[in-house]
C-alpha positions in Angstrom: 0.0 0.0 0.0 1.1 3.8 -0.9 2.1 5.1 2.1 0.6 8.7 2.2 -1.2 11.5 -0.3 0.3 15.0 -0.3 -2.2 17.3 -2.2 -1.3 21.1 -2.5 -3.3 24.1 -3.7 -6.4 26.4 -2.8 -8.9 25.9 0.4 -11.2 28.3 -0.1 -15.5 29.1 0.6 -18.1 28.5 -2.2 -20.8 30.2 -1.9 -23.0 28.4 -4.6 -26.1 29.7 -6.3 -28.8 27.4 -5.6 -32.2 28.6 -7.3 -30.7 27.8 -11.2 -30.5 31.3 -12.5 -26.9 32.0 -12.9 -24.4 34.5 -10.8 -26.6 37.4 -12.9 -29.6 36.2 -12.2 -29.5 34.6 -8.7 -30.6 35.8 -5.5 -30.3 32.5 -3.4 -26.3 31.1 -2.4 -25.8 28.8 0.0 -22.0 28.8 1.8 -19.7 25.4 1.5 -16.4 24.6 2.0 -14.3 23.5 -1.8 -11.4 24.2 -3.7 -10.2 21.7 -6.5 -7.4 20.3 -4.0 -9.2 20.4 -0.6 -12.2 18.7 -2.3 -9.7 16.0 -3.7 -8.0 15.9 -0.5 -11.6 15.6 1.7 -12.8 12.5 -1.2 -9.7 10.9 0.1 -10.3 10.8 3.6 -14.0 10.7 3.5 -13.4 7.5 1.6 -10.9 6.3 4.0 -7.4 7.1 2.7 -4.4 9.0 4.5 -4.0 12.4 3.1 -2.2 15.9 3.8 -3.7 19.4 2.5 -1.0 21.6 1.6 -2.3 25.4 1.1 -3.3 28.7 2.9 -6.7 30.0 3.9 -7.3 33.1 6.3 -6.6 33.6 9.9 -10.8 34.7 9.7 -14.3 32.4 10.1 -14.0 31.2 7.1 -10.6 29.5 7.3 -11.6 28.1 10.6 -14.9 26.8 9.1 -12.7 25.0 6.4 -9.7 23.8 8.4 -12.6 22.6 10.8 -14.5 20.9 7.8 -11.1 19.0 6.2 -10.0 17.8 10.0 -13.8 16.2 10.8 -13.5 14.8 7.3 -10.2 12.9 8.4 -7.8 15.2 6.2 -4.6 15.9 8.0 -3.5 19.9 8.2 -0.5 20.1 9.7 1.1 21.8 6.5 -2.0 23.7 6.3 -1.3 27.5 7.3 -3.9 30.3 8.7 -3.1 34.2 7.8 -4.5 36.6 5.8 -8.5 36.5 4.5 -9.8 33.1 3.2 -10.2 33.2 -0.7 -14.3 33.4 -2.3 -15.4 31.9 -4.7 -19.0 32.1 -6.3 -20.5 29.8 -7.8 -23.6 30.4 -10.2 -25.4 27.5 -11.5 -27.6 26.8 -14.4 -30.7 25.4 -15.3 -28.8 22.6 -16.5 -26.4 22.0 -13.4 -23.5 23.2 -14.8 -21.4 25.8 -13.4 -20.0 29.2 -14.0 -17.0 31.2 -11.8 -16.2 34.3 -10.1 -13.2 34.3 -7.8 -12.7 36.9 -5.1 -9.2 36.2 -3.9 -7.4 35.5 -0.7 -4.6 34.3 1.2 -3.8 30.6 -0.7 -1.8 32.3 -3.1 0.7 33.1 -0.1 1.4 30.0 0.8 4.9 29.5 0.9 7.6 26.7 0.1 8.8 26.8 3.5 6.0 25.8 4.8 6.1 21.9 2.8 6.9 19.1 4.1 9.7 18.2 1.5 12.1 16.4 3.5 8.9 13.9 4.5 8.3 12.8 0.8 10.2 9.5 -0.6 8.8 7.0 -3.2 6.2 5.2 -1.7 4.1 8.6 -1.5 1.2 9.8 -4.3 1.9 14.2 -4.5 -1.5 15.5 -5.9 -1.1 18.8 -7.8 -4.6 20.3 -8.2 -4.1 23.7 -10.2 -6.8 26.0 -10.5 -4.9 28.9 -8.5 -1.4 27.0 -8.4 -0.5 29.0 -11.8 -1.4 32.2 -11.0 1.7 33.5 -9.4 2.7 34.3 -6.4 4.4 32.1 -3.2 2.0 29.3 -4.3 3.3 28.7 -7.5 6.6 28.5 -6.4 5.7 26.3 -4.0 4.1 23.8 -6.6 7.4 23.5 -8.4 9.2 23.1 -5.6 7.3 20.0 -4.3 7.4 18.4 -7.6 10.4 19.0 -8.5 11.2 17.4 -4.8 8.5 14.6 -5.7 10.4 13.7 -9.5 13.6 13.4 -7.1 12.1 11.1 -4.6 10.2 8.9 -7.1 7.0 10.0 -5.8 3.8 9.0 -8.1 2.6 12.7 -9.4 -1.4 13.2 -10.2 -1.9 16.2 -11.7 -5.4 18.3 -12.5 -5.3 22.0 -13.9 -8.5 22.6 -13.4 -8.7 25.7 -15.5 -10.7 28.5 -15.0 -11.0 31.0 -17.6 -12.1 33.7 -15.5 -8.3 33.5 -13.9 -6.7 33.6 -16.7 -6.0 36.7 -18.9 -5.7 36.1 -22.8 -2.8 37.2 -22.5 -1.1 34.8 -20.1 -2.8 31.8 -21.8 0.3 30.8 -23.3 2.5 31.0 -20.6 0.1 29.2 -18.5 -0.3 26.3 -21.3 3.4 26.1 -21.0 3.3 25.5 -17.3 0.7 22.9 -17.1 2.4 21.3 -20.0 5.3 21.1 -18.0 3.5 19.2 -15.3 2.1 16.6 -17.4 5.4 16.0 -19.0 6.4 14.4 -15.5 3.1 12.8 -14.4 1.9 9.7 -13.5 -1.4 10.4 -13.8 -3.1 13.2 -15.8 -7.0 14.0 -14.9 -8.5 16.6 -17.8 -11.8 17.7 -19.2 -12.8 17.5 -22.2 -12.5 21.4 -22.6 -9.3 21.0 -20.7 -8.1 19.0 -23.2 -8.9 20.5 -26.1 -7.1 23.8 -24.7 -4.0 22.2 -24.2 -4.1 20.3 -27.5 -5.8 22.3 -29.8 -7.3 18.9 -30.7 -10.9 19.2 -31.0 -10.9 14.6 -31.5 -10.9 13.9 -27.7 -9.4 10.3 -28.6 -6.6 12.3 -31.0 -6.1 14.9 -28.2 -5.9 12.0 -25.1 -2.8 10.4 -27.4 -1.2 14.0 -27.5 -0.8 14.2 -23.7 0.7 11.2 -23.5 2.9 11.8 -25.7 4.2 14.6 -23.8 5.2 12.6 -21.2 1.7 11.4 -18.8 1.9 7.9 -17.9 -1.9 7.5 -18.0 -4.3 10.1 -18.5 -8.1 10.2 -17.7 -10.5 12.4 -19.7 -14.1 13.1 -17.9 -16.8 12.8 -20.2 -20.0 13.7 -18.1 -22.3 11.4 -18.7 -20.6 9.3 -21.0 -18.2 8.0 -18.5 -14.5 8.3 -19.2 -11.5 7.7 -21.4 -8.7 6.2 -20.0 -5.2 6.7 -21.9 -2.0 5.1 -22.0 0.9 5.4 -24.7 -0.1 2.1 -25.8 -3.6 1.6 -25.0 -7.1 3.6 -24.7 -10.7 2.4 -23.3 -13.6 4.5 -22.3 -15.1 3.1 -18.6 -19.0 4.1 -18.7 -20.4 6.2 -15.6 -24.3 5.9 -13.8 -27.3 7.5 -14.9 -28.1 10.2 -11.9 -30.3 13.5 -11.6 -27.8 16.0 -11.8 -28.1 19.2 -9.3 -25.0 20.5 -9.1 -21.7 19.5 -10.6 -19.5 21.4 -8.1 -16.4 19.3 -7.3 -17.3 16.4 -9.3 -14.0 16.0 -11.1 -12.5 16.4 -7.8 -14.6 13.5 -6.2 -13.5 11.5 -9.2 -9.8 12.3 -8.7 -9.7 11.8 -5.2 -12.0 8.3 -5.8 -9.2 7.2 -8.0 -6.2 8.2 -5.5 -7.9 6.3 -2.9 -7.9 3.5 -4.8 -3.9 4.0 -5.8 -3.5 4.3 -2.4 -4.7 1.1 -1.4 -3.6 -1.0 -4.3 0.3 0.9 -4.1 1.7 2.4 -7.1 4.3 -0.1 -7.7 1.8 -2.7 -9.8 -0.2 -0.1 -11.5 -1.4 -1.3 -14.7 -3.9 -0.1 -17.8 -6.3 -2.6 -16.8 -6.0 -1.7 -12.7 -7.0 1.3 -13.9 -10.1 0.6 -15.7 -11.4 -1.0 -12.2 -10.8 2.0 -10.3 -12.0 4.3 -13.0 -15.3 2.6 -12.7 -15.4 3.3 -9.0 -14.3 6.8 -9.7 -16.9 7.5 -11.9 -19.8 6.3 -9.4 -17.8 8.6 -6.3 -17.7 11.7 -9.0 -21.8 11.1 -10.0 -23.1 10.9 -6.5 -21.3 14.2 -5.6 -23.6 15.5 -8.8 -26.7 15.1 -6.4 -26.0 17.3 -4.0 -25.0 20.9 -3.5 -21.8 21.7 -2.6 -18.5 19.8 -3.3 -17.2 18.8 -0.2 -20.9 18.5 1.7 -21.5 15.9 -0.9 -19.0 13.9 -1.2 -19.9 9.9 -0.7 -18.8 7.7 1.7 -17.3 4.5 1.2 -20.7 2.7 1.9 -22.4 4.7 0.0 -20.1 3.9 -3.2 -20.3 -0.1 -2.9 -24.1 0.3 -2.3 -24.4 1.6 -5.7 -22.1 -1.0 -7.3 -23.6 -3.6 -6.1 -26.9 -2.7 -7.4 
């Protein structure tokens, strides 16, 4: 068994719009605890893994409530720092359940490399990189490249999610953030994209054509999410899309992330040593049930399922 899950990045409140009509529109938000990496990192635990959140909220009620919500969720935080204001983010959701961003931000973009466990990692250890603030400078992005590059020196296994967000990136630092996430998945072990995400990065609007082009630059294995219609799983030498459960969607929020984390657990358990393509398409089916249940609730982290709640659904 892996021994233990680092994940670094943003904690941070979403306050999510929860009568359908959009961030415009919208009159009724409800508050939750997310960010792409603390959801991941709560999935884990809630789950039953071991895992440490890396990243910075503020020294204010809202980084209590969500140092207070990753603790009673099992997530370890001793490499989590309080200063500053907690970062916002607000969430506006469609008639459709899909989602649509505006950031106010905080203190995670402070959190410094000092304040990471390097000298803890070795190679039995899984470093989750969940990026949708990571690239946006500041003491955090330095401290993402110092942890992998301190991961890729240990032998660590390296997930990686960029969870973009267009509202945080001007047009004219796409490029040089395309260049930095490329240089992530050119030392991965595991790649976790959507569709659009893809497409982005590749140009390549043939998700199958794109999935071979980021393995190609270097990921190991590489899962797109497809909604719906499950996901592909990529390998230099192989592909295979794993199907998902039909649900009643109400609010995507922190799905990928349940996927990802669903996923790690599984890693986790099974150790990174015997990983294979076809390992993968087991846990990729699990995956996909933890990421769809999350669907039918609001929130990210609120909704997240437990173990129980996985296996019931499987075995139906």
């Amino acid at each position: 068994m892996t021994r233990h899950i680092y994940c670094i990045g943003e904690a941070l409140i979403d306050f999510a719009c929860t009568d359908s009509l959009g961030l415009r529109q919208g009159k009724q938000f409800e508050k939750n605890a997310g960010g792409a990496p603390a959801n991941v990192a709560a999935a884990v635990a809630k789950l039953g893994g071991d895992i440490s959140f890396l990243g910075q909220v503020g020294k204010d009620d809202f980084g209590d409530h969500l140092k207070n919500t990753l603790i009673e969720h099992g997530v370890q935080t001793q490499g989590m720092i309080q200063a500053g204001t907690t970062t916002l983010a607000f969430v506006g959701i469609d008639p459709t359940g899909e989602r649509h961003f505006s950031f106010v931000r905080g203190a995670d973009g402070d959190y410094e490399a000092a304040n990471v466990p390097l000298s803890e990692i070795d190679a039995t250890d899984i470093v989750h990189f969940g990026a949708a603030l990571g690239f946006c400078g500041g003491a955090l992005e330095e401290s993402y490249f110092r942890l992998r590059d301190e991961a890729i020196a240990k032998g660590a296994f390296i997930s990686f999610d960029p969870n973009y967000r267009e509202t945080l990136i001007a047009p004219e630092d796409l490029a040089a953030y395309l260049a930095k996430v490329r240089s992530f998945i050119a030392v991965a072990d595991f790649v976790k994209l959507s569709d659009e995400e893809l497409t982005l990065i590749t140009g390549e609007t043939d998700i199958r054509q794109g999935a071979q082009q980021i393995c190609a630059l270097g990921a190991k294995y590489l899962a797109v999410t497809l909604g719906k219609e499950g996901t592909l799983l990529q390998s230099v030498e192989a592909q295979a899309v794993v199907g998902s459960i039909a649900i009643k969607q109400v609010d995507s929020t922190g799905a990928g992330d349940a996927f990802t984390g669903g996923l790690l657990y599984q890693i986790q358990k099974a150790g990174t040593a015997e990983l294979t393509f076809a390992k993968l398409i087991d846990f990729l089916a699990v995956a996909n049930v933890v990421g769809a249940l999350t669907c039918t609730k609001y929130g990210a982290i609120p909704a997240l399922p437990t173990l129980e709640e996985v296996e019931l659904v499987i075995a139906k």
